[in-house]
Backbone atoms as SQL, in Angstrom:
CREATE TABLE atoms (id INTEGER PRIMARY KEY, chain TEXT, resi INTEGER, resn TEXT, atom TEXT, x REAL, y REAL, z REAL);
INSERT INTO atoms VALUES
  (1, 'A', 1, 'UNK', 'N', -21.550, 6.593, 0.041),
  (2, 'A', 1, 'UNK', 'CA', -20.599, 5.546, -0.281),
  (3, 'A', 1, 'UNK', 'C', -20.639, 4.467, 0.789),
  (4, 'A', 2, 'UNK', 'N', -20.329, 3.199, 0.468),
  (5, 'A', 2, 'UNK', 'CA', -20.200, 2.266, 1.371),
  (6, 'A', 2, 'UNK', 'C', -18.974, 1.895, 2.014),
  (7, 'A', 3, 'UNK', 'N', -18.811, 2.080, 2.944),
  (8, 'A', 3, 'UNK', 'CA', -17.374, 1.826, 3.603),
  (9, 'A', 3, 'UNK', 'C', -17.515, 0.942, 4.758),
  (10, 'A', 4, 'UNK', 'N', -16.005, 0.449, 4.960),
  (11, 'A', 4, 'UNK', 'CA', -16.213, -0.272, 6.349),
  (12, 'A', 4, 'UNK', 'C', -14.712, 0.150, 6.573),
  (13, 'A', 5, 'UNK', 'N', -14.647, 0.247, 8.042),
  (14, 'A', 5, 'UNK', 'CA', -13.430, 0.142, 8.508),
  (15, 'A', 5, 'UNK', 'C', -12.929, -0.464, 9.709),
  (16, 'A', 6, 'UNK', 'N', -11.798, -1.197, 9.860),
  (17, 'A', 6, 'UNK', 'CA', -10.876, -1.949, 10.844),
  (18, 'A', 6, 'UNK', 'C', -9.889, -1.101, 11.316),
  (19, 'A', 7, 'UNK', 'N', -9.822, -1.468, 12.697),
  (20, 'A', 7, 'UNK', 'CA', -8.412, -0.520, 13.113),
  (21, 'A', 7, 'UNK', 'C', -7.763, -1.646, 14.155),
  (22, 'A', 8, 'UNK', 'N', -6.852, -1.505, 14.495),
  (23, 'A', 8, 'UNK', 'CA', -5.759, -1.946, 15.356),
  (24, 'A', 8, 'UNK', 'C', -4.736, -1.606, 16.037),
  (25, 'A', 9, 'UNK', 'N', -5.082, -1.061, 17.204),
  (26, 'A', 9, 'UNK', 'CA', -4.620, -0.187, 18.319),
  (27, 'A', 9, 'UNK', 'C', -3.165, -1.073, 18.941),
  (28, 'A', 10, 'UNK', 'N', -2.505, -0.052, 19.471),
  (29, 'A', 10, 'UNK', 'CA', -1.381, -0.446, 19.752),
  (30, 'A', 10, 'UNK', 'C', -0.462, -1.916, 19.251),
  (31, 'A', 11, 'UNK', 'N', -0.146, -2.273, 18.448),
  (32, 'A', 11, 'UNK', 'CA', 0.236, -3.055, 17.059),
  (33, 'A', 11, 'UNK', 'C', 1.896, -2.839, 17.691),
  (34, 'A', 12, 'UNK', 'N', 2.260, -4.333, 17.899),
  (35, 'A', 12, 'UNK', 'CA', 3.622, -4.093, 17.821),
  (36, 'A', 12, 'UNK', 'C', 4.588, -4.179, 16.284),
  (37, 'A', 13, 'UNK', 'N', 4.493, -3.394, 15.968),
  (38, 'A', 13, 'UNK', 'CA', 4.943, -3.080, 14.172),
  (39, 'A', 13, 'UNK', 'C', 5.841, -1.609, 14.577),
  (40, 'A', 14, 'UNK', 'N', 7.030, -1.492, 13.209),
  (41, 'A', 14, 'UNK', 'CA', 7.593, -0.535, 13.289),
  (42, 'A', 14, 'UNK', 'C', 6.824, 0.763, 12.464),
  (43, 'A', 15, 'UNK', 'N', 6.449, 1.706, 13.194),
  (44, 'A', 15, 'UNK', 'CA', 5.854, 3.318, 12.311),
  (45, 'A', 15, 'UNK', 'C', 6.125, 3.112, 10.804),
  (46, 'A', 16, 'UNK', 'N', 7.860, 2.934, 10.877),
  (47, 'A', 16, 'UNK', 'CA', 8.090, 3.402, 9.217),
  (48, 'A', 16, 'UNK', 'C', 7.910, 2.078, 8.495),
  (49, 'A', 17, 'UNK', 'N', 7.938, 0.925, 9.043),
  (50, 'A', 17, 'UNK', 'CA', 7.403, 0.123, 7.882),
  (51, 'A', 17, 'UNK', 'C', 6.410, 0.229, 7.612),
  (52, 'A', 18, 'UNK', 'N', 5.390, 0.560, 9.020),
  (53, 'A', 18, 'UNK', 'CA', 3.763, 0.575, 8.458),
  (54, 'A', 18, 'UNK', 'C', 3.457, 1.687, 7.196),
  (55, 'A', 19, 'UNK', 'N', 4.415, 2.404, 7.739),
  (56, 'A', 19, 'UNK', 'CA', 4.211, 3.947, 6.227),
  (57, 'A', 19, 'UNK', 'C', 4.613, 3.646, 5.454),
  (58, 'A', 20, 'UNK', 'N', 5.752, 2.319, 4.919),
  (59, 'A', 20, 'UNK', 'CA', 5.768, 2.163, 3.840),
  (60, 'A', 20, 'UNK', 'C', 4.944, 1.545, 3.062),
  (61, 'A', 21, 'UNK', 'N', 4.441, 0.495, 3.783),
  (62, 'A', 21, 'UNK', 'CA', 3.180, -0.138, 3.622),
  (63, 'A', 21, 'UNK', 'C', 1.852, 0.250, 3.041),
  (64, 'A', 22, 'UNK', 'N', 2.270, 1.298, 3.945),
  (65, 'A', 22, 'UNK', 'CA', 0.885, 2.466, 3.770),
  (66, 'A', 22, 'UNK', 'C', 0.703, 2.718, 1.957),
  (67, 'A', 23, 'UNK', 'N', 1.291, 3.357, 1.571),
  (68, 'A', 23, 'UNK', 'CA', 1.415, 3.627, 0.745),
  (69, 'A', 23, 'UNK', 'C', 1.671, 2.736, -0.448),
  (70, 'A', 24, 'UNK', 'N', 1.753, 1.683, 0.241),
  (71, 'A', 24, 'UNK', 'CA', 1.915, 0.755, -1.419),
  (72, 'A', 24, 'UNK', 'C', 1.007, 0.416, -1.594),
  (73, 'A', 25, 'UNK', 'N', 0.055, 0.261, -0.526),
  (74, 'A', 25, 'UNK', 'CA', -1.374, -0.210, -0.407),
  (75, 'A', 25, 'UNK', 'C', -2.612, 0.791, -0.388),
  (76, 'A', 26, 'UNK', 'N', -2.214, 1.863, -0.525),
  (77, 'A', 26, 'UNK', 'CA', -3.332, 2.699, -1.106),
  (78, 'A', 26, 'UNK', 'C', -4.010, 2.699, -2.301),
  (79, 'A', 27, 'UNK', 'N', -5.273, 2.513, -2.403),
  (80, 'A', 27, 'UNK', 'CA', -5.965, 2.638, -4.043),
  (81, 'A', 27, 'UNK', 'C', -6.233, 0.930, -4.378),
  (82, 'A', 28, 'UNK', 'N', -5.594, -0.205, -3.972),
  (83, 'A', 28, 'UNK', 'CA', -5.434, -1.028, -4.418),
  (84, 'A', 28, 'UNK', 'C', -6.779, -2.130, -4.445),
  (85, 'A', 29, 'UNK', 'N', -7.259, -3.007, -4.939),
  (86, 'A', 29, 'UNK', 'CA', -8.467, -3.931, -4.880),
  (87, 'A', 29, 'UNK', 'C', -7.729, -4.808, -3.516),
  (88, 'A', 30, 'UNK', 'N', -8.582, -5.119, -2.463),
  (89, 'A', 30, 'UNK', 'CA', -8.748, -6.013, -1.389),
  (90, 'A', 30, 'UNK', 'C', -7.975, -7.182, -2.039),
  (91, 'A', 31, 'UNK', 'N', -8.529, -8.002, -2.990),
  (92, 'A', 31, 'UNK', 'CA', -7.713, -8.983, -2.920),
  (93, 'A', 31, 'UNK', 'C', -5.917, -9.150, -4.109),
  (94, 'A', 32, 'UNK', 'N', -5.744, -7.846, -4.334),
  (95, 'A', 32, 'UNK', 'CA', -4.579, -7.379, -4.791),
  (96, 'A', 32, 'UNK', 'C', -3.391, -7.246, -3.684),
  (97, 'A', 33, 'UNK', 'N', -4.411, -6.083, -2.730),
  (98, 'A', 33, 'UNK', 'CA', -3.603, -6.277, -1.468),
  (99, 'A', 33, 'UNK', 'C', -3.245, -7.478, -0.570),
  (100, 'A', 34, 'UNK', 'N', -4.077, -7.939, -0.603),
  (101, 'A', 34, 'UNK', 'CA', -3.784, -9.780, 0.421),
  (102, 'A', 34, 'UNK', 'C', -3.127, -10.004, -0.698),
  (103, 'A', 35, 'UNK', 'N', -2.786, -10.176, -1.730),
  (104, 'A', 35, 'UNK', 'CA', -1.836, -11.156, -2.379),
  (105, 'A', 35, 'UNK', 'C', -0.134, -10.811, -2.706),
  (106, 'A', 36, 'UNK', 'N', -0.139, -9.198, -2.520),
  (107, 'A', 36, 'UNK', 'CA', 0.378, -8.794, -2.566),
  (108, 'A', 36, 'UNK', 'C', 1.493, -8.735, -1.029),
  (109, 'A', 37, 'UNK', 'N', 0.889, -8.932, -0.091),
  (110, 'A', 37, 'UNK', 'CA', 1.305, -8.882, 1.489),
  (111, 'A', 37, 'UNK', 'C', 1.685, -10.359, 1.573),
  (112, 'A', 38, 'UNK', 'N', 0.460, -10.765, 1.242),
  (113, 'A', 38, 'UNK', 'CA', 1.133, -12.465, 1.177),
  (114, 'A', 38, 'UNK', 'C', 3.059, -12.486, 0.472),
  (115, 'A', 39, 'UNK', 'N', 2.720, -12.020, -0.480),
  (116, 'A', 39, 'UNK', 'CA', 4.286, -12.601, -1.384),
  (117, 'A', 39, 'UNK', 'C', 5.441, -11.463, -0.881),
  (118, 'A', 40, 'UNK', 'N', 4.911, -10.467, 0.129),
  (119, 'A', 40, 'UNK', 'CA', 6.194, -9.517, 0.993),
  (120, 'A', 40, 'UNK', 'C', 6.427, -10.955, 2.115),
  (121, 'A', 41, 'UNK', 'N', 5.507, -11.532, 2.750),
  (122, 'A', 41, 'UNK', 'CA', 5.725, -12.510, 3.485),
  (123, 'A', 41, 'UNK', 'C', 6.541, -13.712, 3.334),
  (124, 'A', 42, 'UNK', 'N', 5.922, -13.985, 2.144),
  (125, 'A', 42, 'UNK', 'CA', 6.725, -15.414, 1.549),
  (126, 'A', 42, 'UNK', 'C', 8.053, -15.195, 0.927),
  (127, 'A', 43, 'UNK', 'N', 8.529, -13.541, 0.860),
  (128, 'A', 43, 'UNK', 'CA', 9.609, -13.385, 0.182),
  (129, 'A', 43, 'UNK', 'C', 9.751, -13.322, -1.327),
  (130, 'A', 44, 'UNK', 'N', 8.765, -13.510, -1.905),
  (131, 'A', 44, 'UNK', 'CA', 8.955, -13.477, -3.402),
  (132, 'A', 44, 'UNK', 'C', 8.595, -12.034, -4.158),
  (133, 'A', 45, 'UNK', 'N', 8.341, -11.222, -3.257),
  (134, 'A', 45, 'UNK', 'CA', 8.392, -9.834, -3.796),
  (135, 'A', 45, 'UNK', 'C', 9.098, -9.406, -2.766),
  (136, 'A', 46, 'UNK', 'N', 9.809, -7.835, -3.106),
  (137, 'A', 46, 'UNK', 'CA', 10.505, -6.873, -1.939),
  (138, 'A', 46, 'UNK', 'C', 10.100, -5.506, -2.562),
  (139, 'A', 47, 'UNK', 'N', 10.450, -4.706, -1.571),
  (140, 'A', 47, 'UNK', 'CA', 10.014, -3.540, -1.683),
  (141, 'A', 47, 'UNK', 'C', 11.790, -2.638, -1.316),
  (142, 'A', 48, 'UNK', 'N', 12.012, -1.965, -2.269),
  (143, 'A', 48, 'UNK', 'CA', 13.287, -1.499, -2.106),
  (144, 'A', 48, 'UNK', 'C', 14.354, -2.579, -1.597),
  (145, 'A', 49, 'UNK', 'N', 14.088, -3.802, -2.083),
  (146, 'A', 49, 'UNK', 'CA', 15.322, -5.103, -1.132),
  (147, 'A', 49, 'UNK', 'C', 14.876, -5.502, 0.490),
  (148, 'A', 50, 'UNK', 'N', 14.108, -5.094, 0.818),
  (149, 'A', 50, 'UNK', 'CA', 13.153, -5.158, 2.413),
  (150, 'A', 50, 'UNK', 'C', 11.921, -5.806, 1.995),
  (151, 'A', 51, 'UNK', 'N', 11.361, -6.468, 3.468),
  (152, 'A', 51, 'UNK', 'CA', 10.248, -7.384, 2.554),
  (153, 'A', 51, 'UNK', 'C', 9.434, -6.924, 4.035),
  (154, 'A', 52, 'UNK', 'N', 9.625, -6.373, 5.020),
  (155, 'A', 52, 'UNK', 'CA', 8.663, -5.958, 5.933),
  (156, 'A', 52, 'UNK', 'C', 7.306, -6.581, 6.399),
  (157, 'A', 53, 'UNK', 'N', 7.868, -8.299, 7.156),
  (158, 'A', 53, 'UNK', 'CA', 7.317, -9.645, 7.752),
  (159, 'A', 53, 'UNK', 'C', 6.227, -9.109, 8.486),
  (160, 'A', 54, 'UNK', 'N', 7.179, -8.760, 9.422),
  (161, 'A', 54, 'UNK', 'CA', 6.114, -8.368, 11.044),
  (162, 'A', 54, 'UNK', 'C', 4.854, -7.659, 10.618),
  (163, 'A', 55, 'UNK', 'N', 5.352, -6.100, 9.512),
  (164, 'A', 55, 'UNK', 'CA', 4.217, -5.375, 9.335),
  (165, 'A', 55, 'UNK', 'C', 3.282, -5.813, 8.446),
  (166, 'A', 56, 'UNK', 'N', 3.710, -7.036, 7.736),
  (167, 'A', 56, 'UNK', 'CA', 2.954, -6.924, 6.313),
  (168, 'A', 56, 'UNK', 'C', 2.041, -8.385, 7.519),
  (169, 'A', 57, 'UNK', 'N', 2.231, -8.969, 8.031),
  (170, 'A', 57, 'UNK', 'CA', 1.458, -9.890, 8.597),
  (171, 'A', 57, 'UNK', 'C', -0.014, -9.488, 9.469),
  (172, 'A', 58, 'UNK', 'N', 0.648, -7.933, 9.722),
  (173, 'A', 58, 'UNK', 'CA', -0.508, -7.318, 10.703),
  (174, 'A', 58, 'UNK', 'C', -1.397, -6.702, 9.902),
  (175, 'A', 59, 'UNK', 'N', -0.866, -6.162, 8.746),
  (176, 'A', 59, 'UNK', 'CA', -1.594, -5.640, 7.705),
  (177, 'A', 59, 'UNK', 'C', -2.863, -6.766, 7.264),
  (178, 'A', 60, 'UNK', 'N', -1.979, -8.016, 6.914),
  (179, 'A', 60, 'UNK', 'CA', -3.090, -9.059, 6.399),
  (180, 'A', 60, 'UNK', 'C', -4.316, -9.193, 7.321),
  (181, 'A', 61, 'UNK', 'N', -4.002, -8.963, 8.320),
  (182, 'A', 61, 'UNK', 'CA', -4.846, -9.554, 9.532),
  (183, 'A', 61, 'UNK', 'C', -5.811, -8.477, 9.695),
  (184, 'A', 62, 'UNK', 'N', -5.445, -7.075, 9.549),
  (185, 'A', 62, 'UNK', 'CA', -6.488, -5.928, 9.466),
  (186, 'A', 62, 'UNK', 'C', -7.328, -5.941, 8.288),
  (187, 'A', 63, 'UNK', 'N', -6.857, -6.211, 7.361),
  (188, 'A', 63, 'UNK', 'CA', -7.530, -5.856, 5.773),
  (189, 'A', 63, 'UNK', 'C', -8.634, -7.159, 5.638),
  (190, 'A', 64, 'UNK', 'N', -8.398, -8.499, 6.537),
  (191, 'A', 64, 'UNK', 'CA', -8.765, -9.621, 6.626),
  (192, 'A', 64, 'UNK', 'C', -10.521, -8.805, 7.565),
  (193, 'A', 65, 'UNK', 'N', -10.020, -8.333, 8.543),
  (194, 'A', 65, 'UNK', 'CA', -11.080, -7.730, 9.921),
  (195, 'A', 65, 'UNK', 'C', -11.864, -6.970, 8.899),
  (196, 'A', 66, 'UNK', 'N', -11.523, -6.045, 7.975),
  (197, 'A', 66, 'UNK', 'CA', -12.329, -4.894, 7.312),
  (198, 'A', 66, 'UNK', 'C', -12.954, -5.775, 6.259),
  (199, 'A', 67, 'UNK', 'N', -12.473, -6.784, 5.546),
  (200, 'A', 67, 'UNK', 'CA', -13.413, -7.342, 4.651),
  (201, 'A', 67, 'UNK', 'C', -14.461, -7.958, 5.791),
  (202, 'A', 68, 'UNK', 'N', -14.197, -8.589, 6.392),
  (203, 'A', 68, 'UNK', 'CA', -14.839, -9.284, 7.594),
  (204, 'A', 68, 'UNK', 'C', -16.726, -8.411, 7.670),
  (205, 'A', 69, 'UNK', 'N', -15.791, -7.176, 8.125),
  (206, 'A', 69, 'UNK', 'CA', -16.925, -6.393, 8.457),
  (207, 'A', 69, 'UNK', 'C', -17.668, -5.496, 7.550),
  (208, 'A', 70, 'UNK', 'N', -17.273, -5.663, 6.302),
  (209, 'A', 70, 'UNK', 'CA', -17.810, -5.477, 4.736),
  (210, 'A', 70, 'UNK', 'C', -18.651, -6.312, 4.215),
  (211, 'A', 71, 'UNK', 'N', -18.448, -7.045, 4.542),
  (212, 'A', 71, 'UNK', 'CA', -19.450, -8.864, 4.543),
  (213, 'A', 71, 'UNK', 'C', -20.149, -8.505, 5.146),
  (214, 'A', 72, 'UNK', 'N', -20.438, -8.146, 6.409),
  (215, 'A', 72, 'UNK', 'CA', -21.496, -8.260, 7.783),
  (216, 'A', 72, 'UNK', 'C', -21.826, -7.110, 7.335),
  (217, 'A', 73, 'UNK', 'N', -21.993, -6.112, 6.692),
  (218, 'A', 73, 'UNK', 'CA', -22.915, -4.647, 6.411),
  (219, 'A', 73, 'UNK', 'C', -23.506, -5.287, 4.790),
  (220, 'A', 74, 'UNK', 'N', -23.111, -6.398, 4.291),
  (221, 'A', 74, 'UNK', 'CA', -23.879, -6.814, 3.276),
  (222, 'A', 74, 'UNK', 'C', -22.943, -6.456, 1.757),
  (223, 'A', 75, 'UNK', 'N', -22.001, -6.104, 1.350),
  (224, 'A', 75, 'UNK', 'CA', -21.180, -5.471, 0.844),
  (225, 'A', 75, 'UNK', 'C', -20.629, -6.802, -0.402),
  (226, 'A', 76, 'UNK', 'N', -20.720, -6.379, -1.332),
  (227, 'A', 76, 'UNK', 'CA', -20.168, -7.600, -2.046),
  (228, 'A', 76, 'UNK', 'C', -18.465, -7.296, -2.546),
  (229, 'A', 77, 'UNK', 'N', -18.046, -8.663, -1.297),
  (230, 'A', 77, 'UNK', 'CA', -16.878, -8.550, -1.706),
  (231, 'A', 77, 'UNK', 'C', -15.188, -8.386, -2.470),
  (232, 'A', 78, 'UNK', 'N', -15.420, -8.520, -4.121),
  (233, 'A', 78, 'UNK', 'CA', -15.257, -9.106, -5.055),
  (234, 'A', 78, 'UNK', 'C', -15.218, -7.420, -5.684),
  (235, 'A', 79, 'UNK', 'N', -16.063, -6.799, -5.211),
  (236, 'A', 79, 'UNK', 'CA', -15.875, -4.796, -5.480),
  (237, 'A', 79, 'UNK', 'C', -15.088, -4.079, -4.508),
  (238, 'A', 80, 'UNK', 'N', -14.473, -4.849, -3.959),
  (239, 'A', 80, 'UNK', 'CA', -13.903, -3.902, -2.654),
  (240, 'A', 80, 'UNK', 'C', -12.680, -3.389, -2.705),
  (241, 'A', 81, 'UNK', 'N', -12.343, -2.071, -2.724),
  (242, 'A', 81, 'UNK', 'CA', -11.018, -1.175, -2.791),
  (243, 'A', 81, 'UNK', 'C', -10.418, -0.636, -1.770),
  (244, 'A', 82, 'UNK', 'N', -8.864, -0.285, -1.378),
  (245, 'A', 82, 'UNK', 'CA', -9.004, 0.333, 0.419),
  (246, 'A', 82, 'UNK', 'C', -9.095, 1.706, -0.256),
  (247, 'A', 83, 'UNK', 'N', -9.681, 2.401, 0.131),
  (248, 'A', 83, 'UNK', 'CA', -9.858, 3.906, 0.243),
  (249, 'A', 83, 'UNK', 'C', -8.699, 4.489, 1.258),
  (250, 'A', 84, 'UNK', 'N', -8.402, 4.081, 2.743),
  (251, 'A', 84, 'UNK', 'CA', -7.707, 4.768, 3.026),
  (252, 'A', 84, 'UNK', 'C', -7.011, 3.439, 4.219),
  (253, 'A', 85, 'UNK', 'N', -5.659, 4.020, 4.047),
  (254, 'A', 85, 'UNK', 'CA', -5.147, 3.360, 5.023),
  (255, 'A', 85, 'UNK', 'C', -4.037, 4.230, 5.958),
  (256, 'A', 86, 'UNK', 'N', -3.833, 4.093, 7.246),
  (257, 'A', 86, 'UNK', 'CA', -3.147, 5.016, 8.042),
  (258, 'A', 86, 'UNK', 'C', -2.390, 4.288, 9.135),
  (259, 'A', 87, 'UNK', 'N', -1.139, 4.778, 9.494),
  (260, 'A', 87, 'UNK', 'CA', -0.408, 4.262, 10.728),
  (261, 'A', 87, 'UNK', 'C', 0.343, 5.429, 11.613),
  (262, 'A', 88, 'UNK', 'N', -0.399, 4.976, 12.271),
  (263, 'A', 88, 'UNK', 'CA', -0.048, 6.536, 13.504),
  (264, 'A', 88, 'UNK', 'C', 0.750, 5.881, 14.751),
  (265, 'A', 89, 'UNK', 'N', 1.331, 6.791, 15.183),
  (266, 'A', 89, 'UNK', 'CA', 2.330, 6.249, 16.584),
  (267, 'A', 89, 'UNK', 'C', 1.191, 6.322, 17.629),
  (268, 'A', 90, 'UNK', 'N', 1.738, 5.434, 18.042),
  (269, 'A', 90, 'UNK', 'CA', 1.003, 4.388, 19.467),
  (270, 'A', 90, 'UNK', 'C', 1.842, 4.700, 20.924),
  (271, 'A', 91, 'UNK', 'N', 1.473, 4.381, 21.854),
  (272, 'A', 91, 'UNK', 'CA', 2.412, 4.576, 23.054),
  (273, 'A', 91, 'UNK', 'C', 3.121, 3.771, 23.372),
  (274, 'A', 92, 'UNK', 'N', 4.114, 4.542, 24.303),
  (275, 'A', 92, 'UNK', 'CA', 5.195, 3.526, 24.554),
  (276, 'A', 92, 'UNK', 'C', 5.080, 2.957, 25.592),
  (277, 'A', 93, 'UNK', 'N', 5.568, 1.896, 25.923),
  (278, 'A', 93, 'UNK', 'CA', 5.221, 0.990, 27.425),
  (279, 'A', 93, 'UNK', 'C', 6.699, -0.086, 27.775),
  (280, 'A', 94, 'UNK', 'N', 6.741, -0.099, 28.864),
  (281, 'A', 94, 'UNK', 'CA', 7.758, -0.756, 29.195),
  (282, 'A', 94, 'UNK', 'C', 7.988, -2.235, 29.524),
  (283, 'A', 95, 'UNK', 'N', 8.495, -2.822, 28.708),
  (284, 'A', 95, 'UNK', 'CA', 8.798, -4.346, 29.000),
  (285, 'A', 95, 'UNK', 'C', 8.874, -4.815, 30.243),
  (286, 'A', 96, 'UNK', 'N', 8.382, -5.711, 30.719),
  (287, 'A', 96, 'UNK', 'CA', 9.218, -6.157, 32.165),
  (288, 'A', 96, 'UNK', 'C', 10.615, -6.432, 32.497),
  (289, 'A', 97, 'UNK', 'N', 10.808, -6.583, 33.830),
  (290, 'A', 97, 'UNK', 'CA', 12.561, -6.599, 33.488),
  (291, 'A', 97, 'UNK', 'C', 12.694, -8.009, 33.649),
  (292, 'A', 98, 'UNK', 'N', 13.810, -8.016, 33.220),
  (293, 'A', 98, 'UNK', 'CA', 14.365, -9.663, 33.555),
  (294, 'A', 98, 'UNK', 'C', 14.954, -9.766, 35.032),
  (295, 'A', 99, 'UNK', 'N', 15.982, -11.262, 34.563),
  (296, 'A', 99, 'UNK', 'CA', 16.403, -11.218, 35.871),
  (297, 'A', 99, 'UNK', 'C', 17.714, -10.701, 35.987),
  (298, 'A', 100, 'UNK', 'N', 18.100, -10.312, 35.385),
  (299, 'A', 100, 'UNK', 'CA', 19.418, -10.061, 34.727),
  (300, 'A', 100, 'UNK', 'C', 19.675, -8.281, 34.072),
  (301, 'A', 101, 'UNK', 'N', 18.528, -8.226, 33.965),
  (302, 'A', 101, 'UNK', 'CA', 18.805, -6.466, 33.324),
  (303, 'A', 101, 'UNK', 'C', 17.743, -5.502, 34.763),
  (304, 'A', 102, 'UNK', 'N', 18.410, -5.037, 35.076),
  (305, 'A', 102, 'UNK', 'CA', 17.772, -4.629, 35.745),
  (306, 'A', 102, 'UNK', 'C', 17.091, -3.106, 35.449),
  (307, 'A', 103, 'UNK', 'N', 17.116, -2.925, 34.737),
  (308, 'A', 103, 'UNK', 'CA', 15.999, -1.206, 34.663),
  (309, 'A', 103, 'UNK', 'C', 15.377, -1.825, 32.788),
  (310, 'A', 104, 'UNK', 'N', 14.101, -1.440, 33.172),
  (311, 'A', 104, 'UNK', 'CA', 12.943, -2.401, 32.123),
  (312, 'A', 104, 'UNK', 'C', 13.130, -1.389, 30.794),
  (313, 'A', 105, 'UNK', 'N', 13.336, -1.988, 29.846),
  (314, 'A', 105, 'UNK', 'CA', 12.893, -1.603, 28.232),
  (315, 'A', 105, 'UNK', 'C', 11.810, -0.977, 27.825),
  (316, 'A', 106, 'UNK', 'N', 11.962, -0.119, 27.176),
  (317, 'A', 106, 'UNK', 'CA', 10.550, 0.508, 26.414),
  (318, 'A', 106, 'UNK', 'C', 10.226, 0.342, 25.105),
  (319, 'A', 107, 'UNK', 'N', 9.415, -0.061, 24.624),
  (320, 'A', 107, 'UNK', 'CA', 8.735, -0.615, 23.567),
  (321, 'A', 107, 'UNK', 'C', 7.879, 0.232, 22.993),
  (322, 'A', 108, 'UNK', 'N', 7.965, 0.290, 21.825),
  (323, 'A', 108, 'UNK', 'CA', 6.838, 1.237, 20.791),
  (324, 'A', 108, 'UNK', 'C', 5.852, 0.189, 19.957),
  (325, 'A', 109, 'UNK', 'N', 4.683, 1.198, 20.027),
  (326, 'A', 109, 'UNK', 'CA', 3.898, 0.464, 19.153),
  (327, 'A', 109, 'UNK', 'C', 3.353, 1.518, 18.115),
  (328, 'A', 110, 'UNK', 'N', 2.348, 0.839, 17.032),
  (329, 'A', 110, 'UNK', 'CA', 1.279, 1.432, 15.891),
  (330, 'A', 110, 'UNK', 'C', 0.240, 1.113, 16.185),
  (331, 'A', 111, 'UNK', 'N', -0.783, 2.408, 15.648),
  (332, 'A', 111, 'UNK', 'CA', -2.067, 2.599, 15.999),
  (333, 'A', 111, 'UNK', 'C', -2.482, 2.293, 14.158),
  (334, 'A', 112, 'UNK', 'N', -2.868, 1.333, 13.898),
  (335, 'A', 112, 'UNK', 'CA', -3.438, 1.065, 12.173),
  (336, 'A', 112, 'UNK', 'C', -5.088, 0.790, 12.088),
  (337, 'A', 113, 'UNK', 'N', -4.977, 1.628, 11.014),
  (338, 'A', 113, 'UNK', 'CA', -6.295, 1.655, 10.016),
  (339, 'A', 113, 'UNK', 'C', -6.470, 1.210, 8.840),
  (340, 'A', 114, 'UNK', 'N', -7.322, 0.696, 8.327),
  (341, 'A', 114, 'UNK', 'CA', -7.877, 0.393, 7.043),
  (342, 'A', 114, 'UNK', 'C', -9.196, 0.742, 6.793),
  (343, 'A', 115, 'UNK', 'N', -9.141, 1.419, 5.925),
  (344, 'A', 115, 'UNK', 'CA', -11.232, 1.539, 5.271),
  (345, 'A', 115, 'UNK', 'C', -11.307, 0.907, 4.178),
  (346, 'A', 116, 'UNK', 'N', -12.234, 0.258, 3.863),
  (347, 'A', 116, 'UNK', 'CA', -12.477, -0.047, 2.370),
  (348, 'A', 116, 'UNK', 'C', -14.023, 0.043, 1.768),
  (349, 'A', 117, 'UNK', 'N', -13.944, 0.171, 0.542),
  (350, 'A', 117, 'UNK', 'CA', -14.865, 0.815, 0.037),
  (351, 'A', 117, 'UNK', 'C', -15.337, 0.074, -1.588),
  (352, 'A', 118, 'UNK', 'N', -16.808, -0.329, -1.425),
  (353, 'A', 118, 'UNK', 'CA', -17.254, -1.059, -2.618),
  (354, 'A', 118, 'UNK', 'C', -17.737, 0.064, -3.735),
  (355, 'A', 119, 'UNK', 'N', -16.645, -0.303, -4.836),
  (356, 'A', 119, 'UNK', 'CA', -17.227, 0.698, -5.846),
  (357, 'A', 119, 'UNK', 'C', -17.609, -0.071, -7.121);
């Protein structure tokens, strides 16, 4: 099978939006999904009344990298499906402090995947 895959390491996105994400976007044609992320963005679709900005923007930008590199293995784009997509917890790291708060914030991130696959 022909596959390509994009990933995107430490992603400041929330886990559970990316899993919701995850899953709406499984099985779907490449450019179903971009259009579909697009209109969580623009607001004209929601998902349970939530429209999930931050994640659905990072999503575009990965699925954007994996066609990218579906192109560059020769892959005709126009057949392309995600086969699998995944969001795993990332590490946590601590903000700097201000001047004003004095003991620093910790911040979470996502570890995301996309494969896609010309069938």
């Amino acid at each position: 099978m022909k596959t390509a895959i994009a990933r995107f390491d430490e992603a400041r996105v929330s886990l559970k939006h990316s899993i919701v994400l995850c899953q709406r976007l499984k099985g779907k044609k490449v450019e179903d999904a971009k259009q579909f992320l697009s209109n969580l963005i623009d607001r004209q679709v929601d998902i349970d009344g939530k429209y999930y900005t931050s994640a659905s923007k990072k999503f575009l930008e990965i699925i954007g990298y994996a066609e990218a590199s579906a192109k560059a293995k020769g892959f005709d784009t126009a057949k392309l499906f995600i086969k699998n997509v995944k969001a795993d917890k990332g590490r946590k790291f601590m903000l700097p402090k201000s001047r004003f708060r004095h003991r620093g914030r910790s911040a979470k991130s996502s570890n995301l995947l996309v494969e896609v696959e010309e069938r």
